[in-house]
C-alpha positions as CSV (number, residue, x, y, z in Angstrom):
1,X,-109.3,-127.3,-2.5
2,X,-111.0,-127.3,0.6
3,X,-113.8,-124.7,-0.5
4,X,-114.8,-127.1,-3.7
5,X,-114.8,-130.1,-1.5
6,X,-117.3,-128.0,0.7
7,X,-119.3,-127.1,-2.7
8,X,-119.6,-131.1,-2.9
9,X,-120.7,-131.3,-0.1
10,X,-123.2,-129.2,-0.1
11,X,-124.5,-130.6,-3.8
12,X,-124.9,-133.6,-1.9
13,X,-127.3,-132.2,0.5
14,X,-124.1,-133.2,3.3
15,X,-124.4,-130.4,6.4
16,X,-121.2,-130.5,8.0
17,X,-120.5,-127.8,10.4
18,X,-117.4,-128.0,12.6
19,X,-117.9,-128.7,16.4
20,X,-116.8,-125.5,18.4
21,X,-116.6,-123.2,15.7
22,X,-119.5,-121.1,14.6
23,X,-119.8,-120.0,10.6
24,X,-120.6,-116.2,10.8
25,X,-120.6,-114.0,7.9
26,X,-118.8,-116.7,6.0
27,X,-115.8,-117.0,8.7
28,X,-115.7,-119.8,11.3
29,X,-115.2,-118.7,14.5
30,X,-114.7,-120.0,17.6
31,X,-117.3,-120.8,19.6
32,X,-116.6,-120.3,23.1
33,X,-114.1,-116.9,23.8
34,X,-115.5,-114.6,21.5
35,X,-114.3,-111.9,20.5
36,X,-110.3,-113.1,22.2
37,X,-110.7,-110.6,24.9
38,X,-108.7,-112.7,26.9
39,X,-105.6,-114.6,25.3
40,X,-104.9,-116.7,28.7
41,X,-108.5,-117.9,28.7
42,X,-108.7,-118.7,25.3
43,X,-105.5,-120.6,25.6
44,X,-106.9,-122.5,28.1
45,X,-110.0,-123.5,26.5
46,X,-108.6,-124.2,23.4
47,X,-105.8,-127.1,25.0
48,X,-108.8,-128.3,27.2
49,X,-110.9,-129.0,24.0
50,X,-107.7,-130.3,21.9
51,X,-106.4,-132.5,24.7
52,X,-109.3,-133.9,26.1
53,X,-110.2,-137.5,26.2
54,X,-108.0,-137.8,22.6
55,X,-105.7,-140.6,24.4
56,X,-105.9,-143.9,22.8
57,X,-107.5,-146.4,25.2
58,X,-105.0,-147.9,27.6
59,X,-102.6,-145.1,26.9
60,X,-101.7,-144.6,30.7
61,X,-102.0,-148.1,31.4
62,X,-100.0,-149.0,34.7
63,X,-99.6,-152.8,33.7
64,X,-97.6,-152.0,30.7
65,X,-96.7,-154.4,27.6
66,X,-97.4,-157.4,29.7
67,X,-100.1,-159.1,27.3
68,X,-98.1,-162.1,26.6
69,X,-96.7,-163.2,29.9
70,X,-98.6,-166.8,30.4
71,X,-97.5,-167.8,27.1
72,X,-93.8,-167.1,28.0
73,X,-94.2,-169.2,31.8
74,X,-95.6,-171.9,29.8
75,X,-93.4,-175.0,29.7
């Protein structure tokens, strides 16, 4: 149960607090469009945060799965 693992937590002296949510009144909410006046904006903030820089290194790599070619030429 996530609350008891937060209880833990919190025996442990550990302060974790999420990164773009803010705990208010015992409810996390989200940092940046607050209140969701605006569904398109907060649409847009929310991608930009969950797709940014979460690539793996090398992801869009242009020279591909090429790591091995000089031991293949090698004769």
């Amino acid at each position: 149960n996530q609350r008891n693992e937060a209880k833990l937590r919190e025996a442990e002296g550990i302060d974790w607090r999420p990164r773009y949510f803010l705990c208010e009144n015992d409810e996390y909410n989200f940092k940046y469009t607050s209140p969701w006046k605006d569904s398109q904006t907060a649409k847009r903030q929310i991608e930009s945060f969950i797709f940014s820089s979460n690539s793996p290194s090398g992801f869009h790599s242009s020279n591909g799965p090429h790591h091995h070619q000089d031991e293949n030429t090698r004769s």
